[in-house]
C-alpha positions as CSV (number, residue, x, y, z in Angstrom):
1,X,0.0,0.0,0.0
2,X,1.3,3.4,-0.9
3,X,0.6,6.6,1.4
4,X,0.8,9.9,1.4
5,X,1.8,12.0,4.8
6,X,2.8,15.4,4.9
7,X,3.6,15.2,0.8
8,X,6.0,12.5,1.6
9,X,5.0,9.1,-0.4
10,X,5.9,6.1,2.0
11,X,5.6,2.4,1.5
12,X,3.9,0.4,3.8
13,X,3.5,-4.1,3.7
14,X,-0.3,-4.5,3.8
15,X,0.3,-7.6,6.3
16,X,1.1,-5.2,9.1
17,X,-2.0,-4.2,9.4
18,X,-5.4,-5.9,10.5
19,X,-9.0,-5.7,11.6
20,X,-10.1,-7.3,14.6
21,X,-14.0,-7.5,15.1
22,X,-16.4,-7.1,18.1
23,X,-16.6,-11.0,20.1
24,X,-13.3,-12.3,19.0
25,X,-11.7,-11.7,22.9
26,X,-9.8,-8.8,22.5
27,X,-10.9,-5.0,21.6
28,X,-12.3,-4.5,18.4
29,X,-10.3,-2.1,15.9
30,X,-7.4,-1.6,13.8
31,X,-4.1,-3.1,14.8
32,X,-0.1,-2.5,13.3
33,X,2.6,-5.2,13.7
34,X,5.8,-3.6,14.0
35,X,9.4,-5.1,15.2
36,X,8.5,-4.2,18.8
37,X,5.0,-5.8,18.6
38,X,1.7,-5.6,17.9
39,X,-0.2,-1.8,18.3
40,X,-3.5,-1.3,18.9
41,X,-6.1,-1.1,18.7
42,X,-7.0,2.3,16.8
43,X,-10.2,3.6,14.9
44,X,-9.3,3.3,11.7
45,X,-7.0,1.8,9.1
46,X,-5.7,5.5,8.4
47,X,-4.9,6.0,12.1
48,X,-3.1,2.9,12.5
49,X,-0.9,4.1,9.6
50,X,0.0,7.2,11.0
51,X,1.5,5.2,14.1
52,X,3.3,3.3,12.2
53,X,4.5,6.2,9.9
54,X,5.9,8.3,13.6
55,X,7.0,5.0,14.6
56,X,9.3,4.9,11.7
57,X,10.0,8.7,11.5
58,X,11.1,8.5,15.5
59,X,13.4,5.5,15.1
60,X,17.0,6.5,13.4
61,X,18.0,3.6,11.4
62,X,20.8,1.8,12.2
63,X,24.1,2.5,9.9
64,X,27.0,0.2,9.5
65,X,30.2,2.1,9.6
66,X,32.4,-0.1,6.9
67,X,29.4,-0.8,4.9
68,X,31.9,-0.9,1.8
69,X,34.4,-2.2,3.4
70,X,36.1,0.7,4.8
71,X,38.8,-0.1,7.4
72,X,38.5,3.9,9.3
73,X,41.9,4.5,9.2
């Protein structure tokens, strides 16, 4: 699925995000699955997309220094 926040196109794997209905034992709503576990629930899908999106815009990502093989001499 393809979203747009704040102008900025961002790609997001449909399987992170579900629906859980009323009377299957947990509360009903929109859920994201993300590396630290499962988010939820919110009232929409849009919502739960936005979490996801801060989620990702407040975690720096992780660089590896000698990524081309760079000693750092």
């Amino acid at each position: 699925m393809t979203s747009m926040h704040n102008g900025k196109r961002s790609q997001f794997i449909h399987d992170r995000f579900f629906h859980i209905g009323a009377g299957q034992g947990v509360a009903s709503g929109w859920y994201v699955e993300t590396r630290e576990g499962v988010r939820g629930p919110f009232p929409s899908r849009d919502d739960a997309e936005l979490e996801l999106h801060w989620i990702i815009q407040s975690h720096p990502r992780k660089r590896v220094s000698n990524w081309h093989g760079e000693s750092g001499l």
